[in-house]
C-alpha positions as a Markdown table, in Angstrom:
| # | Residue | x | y | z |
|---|---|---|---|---|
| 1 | Unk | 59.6 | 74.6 | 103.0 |
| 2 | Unk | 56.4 | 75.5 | 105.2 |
| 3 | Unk | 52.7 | 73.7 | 104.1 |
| 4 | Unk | 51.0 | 75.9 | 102.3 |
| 5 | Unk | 47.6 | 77.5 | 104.0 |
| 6 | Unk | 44.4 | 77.7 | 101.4 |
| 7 | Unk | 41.5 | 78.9 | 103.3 |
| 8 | Unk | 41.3 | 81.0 | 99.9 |
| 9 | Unk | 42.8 | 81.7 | 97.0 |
| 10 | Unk | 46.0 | 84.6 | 97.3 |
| 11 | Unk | 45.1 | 87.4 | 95.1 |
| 12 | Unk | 48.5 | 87.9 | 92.7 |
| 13 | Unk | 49.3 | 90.5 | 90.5 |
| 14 | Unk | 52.1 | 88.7 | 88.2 |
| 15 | Unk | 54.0 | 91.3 | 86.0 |
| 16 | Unk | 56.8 | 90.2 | 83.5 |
| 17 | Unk | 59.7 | 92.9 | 81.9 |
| 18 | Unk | 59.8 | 92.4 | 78.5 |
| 19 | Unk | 62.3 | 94.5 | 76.0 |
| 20 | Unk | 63.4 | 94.6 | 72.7 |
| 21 | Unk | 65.9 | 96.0 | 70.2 |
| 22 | Unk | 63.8 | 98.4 | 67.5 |
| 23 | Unk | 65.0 | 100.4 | 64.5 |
| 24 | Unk | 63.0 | 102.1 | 62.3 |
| 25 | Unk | 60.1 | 100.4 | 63.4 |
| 26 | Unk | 61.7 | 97.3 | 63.1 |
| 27 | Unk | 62.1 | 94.8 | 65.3 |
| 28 | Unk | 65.9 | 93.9 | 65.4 |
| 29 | Unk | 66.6 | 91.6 | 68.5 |
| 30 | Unk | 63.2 | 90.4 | 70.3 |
| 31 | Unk | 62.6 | 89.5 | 73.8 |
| 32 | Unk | 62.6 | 85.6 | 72.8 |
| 33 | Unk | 66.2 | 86.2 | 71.5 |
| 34 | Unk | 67.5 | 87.9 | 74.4 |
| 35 | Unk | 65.7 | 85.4 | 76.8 |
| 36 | Unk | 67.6 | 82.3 | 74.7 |
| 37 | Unk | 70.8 | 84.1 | 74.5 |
| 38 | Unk | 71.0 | 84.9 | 78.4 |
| 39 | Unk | 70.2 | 80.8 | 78.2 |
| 40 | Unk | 73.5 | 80.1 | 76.2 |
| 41 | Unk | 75.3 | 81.6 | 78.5 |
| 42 | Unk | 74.1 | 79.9 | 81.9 |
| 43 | Unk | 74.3 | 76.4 | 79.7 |
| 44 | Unk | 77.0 | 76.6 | 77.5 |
| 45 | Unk | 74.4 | 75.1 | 74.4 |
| 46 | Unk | 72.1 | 76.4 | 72.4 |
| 47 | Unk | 70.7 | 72.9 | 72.2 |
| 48 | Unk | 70.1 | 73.0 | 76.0 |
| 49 | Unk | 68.8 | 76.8 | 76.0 |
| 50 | Unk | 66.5 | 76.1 | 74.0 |
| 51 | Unk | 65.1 | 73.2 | 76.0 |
| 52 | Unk | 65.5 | 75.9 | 78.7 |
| 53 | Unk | 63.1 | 78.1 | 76.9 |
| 54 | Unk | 60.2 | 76.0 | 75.7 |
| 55 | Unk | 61.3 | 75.6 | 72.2 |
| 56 | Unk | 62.7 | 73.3 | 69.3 |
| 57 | Unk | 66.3 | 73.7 | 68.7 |
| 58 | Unk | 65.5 | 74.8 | 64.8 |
| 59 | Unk | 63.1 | 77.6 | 66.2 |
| 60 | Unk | 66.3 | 78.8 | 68.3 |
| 61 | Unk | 68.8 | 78.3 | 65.7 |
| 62 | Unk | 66.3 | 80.4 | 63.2 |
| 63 | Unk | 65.7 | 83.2 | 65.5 |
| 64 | Unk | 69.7 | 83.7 | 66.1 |
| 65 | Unk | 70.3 | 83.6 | 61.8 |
| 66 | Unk | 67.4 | 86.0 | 61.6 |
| 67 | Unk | 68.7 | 88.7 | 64.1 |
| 68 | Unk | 72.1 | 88.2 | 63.2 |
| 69 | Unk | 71.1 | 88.8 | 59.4 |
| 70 | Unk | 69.2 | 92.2 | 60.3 |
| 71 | Unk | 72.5 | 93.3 | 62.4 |
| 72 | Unk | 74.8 | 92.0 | 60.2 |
| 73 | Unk | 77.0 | 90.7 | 63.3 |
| 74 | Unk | 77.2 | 87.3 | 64.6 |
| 75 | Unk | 75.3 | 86.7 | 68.1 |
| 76 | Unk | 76.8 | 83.0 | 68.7 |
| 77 | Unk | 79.9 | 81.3 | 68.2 |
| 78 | Unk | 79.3 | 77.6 | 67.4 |
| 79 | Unk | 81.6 | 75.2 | 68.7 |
| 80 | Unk | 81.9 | 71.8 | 67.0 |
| 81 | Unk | 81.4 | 69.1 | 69.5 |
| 82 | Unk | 82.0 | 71.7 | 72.2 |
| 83 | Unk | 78.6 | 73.6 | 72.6 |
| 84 | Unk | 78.0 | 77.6 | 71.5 |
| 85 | Unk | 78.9 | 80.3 | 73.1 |
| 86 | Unk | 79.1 | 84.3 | 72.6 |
| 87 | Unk | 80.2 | 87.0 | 70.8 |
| 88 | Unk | 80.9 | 90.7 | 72.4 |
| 89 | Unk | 77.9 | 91.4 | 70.7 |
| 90 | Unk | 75.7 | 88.4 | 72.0 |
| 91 | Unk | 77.7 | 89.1 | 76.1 |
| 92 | Unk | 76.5 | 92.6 | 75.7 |
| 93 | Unk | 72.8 | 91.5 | 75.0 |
| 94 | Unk | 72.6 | 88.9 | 77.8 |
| 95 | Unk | 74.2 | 91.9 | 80.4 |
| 96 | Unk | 71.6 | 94.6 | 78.8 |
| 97 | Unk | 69.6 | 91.7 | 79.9 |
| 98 | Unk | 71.0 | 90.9 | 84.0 |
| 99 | Unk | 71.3 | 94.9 | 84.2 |
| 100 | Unk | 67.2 | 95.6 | 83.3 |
| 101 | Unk | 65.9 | 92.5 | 85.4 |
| 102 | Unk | 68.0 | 93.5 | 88.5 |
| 103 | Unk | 67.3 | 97.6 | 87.8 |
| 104 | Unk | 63.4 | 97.1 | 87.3 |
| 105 | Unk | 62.7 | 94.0 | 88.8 |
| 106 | Unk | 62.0 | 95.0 | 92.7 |
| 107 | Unk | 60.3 | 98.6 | 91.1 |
| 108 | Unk | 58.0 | 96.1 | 89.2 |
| 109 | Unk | 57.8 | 93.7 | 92.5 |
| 110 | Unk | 56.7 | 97.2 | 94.5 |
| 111 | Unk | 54.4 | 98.4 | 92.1 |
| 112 | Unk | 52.6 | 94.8 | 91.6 |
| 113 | Unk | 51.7 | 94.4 | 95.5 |
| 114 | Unk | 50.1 | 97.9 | 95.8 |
| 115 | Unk | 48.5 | 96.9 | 92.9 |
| 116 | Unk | 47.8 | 93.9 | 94.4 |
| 117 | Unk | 46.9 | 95.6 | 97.7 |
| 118 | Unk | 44.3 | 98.5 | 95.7 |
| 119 | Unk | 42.4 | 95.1 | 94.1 |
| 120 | Unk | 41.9 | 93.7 | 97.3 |
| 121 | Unk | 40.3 | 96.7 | 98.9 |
| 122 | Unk | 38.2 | 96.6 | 95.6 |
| 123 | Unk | 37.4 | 93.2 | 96.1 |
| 124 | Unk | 36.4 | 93.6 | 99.8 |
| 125 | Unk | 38.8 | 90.8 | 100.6 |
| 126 | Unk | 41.9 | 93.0 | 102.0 |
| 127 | Unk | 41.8 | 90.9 | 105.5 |
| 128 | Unk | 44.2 | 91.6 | 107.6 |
| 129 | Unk | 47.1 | 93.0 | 105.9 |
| 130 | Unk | 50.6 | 94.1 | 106.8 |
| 131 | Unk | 52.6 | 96.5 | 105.2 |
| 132 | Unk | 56.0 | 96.1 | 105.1 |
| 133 | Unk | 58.8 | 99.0 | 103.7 |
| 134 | Unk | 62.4 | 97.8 | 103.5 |
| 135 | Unk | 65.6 | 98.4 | 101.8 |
| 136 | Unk | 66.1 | 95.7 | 99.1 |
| 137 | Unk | 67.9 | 92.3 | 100.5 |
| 138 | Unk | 67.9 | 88.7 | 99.4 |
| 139 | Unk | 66.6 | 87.5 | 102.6 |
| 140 | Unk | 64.0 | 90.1 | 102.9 |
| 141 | Unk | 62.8 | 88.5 | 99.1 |
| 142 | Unk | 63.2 | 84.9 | 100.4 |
| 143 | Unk | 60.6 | 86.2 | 103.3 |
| 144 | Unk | 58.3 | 87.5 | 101.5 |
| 145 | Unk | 57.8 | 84.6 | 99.2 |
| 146 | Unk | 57.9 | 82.2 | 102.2 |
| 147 | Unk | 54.8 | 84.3 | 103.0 |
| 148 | Unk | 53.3 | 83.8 | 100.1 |
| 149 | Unk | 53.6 | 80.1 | 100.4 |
| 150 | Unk | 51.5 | 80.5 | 103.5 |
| 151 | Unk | 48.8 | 82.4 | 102.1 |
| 152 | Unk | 49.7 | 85.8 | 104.0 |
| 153 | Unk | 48.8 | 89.0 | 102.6 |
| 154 | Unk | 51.5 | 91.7 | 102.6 |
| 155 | Unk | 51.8 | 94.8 | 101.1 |
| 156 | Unk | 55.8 | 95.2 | 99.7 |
| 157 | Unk | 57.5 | 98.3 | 99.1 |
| 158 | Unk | 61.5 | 98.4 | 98.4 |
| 159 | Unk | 62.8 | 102.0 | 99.4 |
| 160 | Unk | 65.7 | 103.2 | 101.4 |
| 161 | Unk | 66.6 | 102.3 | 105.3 |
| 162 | Unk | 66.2 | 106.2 | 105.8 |
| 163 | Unk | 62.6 | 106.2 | 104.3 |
| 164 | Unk | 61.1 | 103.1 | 105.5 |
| 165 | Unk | 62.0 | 104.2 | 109.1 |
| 166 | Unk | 60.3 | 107.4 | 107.8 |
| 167 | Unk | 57.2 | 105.6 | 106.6 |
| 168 | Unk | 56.7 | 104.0 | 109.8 |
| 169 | Unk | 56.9 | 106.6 | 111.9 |
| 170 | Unk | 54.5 | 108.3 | 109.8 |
| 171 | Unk | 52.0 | 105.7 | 109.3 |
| 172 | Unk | 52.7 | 104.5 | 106.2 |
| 173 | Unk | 53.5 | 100.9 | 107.0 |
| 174 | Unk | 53.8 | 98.4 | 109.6 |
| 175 | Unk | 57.5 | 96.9 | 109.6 |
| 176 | Unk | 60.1 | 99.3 | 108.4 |
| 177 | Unk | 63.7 | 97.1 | 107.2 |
| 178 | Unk | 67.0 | 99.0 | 107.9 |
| 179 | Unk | 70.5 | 98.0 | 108.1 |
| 180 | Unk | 73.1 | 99.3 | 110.8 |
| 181 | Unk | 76.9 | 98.4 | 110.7 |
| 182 | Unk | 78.5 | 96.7 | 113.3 |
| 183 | Unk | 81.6 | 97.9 | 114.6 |
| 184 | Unk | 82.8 | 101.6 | 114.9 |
| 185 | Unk | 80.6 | 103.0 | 112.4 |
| 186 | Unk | 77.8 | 101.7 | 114.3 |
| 187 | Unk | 76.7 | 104.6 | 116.6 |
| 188 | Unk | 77.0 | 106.7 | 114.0 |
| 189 | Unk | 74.4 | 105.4 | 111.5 |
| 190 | Unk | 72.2 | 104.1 | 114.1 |
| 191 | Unk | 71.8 | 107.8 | 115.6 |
| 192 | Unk | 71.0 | 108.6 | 111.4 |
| 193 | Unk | 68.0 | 106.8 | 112.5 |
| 194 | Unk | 67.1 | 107.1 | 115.7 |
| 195 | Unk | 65.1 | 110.5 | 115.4 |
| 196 | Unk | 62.2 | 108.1 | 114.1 |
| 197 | Unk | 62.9 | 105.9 | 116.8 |
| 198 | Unk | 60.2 | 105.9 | 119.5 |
| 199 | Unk | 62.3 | 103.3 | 122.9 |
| 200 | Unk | 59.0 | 103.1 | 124.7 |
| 201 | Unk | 56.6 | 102.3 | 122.1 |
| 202 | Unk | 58.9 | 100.5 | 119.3 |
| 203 | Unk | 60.5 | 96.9 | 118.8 |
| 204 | Unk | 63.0 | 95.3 | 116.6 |
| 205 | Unk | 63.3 | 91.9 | 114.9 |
| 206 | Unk | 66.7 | 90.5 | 114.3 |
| 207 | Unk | 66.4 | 89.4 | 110.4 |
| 208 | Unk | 70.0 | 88.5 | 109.6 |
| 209 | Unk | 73.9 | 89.9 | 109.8 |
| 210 | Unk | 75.3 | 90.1 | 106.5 |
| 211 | Unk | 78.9 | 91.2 | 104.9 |
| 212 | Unk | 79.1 | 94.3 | 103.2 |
| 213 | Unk | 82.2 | 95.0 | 100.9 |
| 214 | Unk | 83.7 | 96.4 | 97.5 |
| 215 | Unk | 82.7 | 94.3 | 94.4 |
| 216 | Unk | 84.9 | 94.4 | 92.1 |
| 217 | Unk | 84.8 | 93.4 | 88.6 |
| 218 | Unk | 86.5 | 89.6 | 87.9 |
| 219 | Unk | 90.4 | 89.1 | 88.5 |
| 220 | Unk | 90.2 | 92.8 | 89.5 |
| 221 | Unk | 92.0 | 94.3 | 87.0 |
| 222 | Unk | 92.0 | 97.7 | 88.6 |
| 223 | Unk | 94.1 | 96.3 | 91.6 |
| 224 | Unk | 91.6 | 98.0 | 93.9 |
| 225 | Unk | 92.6 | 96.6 | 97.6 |
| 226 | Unk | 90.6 | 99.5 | 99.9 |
| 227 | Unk | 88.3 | 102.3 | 99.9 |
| 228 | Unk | 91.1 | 104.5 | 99.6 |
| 229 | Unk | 91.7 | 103.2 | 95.8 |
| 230 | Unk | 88.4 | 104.8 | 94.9 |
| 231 | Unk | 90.0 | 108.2 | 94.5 |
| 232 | Unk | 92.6 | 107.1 | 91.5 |
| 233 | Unk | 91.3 | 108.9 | 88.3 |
| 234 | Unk | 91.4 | 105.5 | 86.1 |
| 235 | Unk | 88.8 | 103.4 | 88.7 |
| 236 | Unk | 85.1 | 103.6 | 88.2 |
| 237 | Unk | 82.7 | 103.3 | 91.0 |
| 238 | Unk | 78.9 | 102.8 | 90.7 |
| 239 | Unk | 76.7 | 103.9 | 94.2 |
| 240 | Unk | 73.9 | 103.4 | 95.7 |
| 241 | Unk | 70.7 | 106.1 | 96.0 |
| 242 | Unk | 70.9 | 108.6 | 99.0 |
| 243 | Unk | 69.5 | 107.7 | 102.3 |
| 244 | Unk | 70.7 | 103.9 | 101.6 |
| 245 | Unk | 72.0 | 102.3 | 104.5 |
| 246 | Unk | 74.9 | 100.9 | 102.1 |
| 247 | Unk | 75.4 | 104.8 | 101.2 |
| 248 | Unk | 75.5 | 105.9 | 104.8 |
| 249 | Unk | 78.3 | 103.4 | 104.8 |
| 250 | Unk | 80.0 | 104.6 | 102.2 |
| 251 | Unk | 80.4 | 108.2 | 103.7 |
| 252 | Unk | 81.5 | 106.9 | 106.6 |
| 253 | Unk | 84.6 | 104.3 | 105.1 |
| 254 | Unk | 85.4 | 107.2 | 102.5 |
| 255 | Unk | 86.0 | 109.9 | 105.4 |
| 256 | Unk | 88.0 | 107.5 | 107.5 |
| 257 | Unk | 90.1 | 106.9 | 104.5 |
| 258 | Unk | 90.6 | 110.3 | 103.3 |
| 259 | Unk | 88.8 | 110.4 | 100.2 |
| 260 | Unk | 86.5 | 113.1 | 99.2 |
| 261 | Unk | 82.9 | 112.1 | 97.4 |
| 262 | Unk | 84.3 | 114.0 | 94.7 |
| 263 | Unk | 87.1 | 112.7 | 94.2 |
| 264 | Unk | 85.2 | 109.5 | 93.3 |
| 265 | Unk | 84.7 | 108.6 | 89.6 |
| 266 | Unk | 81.3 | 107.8 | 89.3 |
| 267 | Unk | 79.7 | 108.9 | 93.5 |
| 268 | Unk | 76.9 | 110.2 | 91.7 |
| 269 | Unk | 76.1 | 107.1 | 89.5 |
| 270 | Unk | 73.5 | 105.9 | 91.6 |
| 271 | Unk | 71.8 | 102.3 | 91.4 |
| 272 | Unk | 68.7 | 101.0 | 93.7 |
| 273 | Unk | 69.8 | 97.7 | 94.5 |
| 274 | Unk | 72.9 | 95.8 | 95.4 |
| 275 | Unk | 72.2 | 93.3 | 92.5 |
| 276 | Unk | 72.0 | 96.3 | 89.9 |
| 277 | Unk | 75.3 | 97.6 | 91.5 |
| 278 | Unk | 76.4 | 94.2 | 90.9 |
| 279 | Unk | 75.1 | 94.0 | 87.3 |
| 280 | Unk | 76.5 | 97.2 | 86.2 |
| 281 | Unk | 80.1 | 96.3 | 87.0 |
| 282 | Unk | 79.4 | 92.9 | 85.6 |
| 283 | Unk | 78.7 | 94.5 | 82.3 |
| 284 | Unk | 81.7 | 96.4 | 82.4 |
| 285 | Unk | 80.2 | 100.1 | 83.3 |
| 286 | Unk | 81.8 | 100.2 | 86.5 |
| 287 | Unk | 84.9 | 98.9 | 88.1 |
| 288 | Unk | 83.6 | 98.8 | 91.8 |
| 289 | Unk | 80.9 | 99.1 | 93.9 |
| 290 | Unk | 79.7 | 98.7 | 97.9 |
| 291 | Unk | 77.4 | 95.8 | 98.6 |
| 292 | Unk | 76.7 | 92.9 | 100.0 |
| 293 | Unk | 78.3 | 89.6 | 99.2 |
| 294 | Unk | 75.6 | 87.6 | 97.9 |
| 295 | Unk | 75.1 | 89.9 | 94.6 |
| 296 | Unk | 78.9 | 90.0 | 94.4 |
| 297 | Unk | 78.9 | 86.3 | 93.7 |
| 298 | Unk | 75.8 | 85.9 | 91.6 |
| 299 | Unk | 77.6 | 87.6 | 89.0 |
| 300 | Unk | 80.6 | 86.5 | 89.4 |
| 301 | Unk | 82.7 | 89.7 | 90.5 |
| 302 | Unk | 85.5 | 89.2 | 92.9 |
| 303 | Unk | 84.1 | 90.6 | 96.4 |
| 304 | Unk | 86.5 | 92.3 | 98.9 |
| 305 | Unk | 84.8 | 92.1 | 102.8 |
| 306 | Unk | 84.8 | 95.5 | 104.5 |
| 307 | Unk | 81.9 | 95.3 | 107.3 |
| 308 | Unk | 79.2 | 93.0 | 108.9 |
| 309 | Unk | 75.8 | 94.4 | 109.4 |
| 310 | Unk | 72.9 | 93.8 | 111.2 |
| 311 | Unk | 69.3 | 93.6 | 109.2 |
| 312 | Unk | 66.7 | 94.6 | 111.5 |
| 313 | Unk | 62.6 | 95.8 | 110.9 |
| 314 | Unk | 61.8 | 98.0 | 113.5 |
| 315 | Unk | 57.7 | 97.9 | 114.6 |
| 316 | Unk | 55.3 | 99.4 | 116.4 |
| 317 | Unk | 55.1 | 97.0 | 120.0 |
| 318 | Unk | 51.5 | 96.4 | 118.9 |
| 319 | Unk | 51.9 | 95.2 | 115.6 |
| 320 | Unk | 53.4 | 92.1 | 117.4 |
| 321 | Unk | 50.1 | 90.9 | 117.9 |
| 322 | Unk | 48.9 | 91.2 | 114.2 |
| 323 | Unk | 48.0 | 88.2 | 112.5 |
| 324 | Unk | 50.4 | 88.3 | 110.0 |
| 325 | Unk | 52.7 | 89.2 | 112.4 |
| 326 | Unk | 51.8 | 85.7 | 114.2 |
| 327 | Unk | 52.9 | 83.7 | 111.5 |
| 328 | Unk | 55.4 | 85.9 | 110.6 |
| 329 | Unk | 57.8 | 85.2 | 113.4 |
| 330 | Unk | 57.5 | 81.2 | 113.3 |
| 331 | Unk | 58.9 | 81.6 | 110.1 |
| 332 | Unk | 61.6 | 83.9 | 110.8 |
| 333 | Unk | 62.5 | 81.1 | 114.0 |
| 334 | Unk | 62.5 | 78.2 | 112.1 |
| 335 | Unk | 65.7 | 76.3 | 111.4 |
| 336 | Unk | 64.7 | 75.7 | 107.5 |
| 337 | Unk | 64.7 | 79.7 | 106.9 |
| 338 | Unk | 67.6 | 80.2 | 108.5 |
| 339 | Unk | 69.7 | 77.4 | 107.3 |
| 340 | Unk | 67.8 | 78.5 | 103.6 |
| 341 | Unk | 69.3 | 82.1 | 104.5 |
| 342 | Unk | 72.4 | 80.8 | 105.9 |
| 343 | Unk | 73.3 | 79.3 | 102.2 |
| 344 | Unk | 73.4 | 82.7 | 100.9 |
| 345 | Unk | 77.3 | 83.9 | 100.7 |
| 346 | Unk | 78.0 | 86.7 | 103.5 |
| 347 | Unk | 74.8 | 85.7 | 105.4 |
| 348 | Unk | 74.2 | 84.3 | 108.9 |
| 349 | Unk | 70.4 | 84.3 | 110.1 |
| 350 | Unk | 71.3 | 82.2 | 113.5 |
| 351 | Unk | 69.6 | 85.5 | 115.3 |
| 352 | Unk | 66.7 | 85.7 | 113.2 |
| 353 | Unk | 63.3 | 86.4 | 114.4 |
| 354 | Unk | 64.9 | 87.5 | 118.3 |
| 355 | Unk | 62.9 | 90.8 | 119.3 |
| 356 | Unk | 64.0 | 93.4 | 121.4 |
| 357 | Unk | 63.5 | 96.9 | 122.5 |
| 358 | Unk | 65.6 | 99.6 | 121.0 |
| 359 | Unk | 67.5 | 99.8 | 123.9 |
| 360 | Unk | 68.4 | 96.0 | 124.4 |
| 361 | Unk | 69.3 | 96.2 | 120.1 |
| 362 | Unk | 71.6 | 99.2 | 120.5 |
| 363 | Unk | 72.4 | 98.5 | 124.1 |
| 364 | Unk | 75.6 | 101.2 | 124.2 |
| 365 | Unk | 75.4 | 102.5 | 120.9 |
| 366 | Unk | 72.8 | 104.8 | 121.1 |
| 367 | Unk | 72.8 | 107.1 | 124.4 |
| 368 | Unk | 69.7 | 107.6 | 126.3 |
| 369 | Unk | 68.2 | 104.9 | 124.5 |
């Protein structure tokens, strides 16, 4: 999308989650297997998942007979003429699978750019880095790797709206990401931040609006139509961690409905990313959960639309000027990012990259501001 800067190599620190089935010491269902399987399922072929994976078709169709011989169940059901696809046994693999990758996956992203960022400083070759603290979003991932593409050093840690604002009032990092709700729930979760707000010496870039709502697991079965539905004994819900903006929502919708966090089945089942909420109910853990739209459809659960949100990172006026910061903004402006993020369901980044004081952001929302 943007030309890529090399005035010198980008220092990476790649890190890969790899799992396995063991019993005994034995190795029942390797990585490979799982990696092939999640493959049958995207291409309805074991001929073209292995293709997909880098190996012959007798390699893949040996590594299914072996594992299914050592569990004595079947993994695949071959279809004649029609492809393969896969048995309860083989689904549940492939969701282990999406549940893992979307659980530990931004954890592993974290932990590789401080590694990334403690080699550097090694190195003498840290430059002029920005840290940036945010709660977990797809255009916050797009960003970053757009970043990468231009050769720009940042230090990423995923965390809560509530402690990124934290961290950046503290020191801790430059850009802080948070998420506030428009609408009447709006004051009230923007004031949840505001303590670490400083008006005269803080700024806010617009990153996107997105839609939050209740995923649902496919064709709903649970005939969940509101928040108020949470409360019947039979549904099962999945949350997010406290001090989430997505769990500050939650609050709010539940006591305007009624509905008591304890009467919730599953409020304390707590996940650290709207694609693990997402993945959970997609294996069948979970009936519902509150998240954004995008994650909804990537795994192909039915999404009901509750509130749009604004996606902000709140800086120190200063840190405008930093060099990353420079080509940071260009970015964030340009019509390819947004009309990249604007392909993403329940996303609209016409506003992206605007800056504003607090008080022109949350211009009547927050008083005294």
């Amino acid at each position: 999308m943007h030309k890529k800067h090399n005035q010198r190599q980008r220092l990476q620190v790649e890190s890969q989650l790899v799992w396995q089935v063991v019993a005994g010491g034995d190795e029942l269902v390797p990585y490979r297997l799982v990696a092939l399987l999640t493959a049958v399922q995207a291409e309805g072929s074991l001929l073209t998942a292995a293709k997909v994976c880098g190996t012959s078709y007798r390699h893949a169709w040996g590594l299914v007979q072996a594992a299914q011989q050592r569990l004595g169940l079947p993994l695949l059901l071959m279809k004649r003429g029609r492809g393969a696809g896969l048995t309860p046994l083989g689904e549940k693999l492939v969701w282990a699978n999406l549940r893992i990758q979307a659980r530990i996956g931004p954890m592993l992203e974290t932990l590789s750019s401080e590694i990334e960022a403690e080699l550097r400083l090694v190195l003498q070759a840290a430059g002029a880095q920005l840290r940036l603290h945010a709660s977990h979003g797809f255009a916050v991932e797009r960003l970053v790797r757009e970043l990468a593409d231009e050769g720009l050093e940042i230090e990423l840690k995923y965390r809560s709206s509530q402690d990124a604002v934290a961290a950046l009032q503290a020191g801790e990092c430059e850009l802080a990401g948070f998420h506030v709700p428009l609408g009447e729930f709006q004051s009230a979760i923007a004031a949840s931040y505001a303590e670490h707000f400083d008006p005269a010496l803080h700024r806010v870039i617009h990153v996107v609006n997105r839609r939050q709502g209740l995923m649902l697991a496919r064709g709903n079965p649970r005939r969940i139509y509101g928040v108020e539905d949470l409360a019947r004994q039979e549904v099962r819900f999945v949350n997010r961690q406290p001090g989430s903006g997505t769990r500050l929502l939650l609050d709010k919708l539940l006591d305007k409905a009624g509905v008591a966090p304890q009467q919730v089945h599953g409020y304390e089942q707590a996940e650290l990313t709207h694609a693990a909420v997402a993945a959970f109910i997609a294996s069948g853990m979970a009936d519902v959960g509150l998240g954004i739209e995008t994650a909804a459809r990537r795994f192909k659960l039915d999404f009901l639309p509750l509130q749009n949100e604004r996606y902000f990172f709140l800086l120190h006026r200063d840190t405008l000027a930093h060099p990353v910061m420079q080509r940071m903004l260009p970015i964030l402006q340009s019509q390819q990012f947004r009309d990249a993020i604007g392909e993403l369901p329940g996303y609209d980044a016409a506003q992206s990259g605007t800056v504003q004081t607090i008080a022109e952001a949350f211009a009547g929302v927050l008083p005294g501001m």
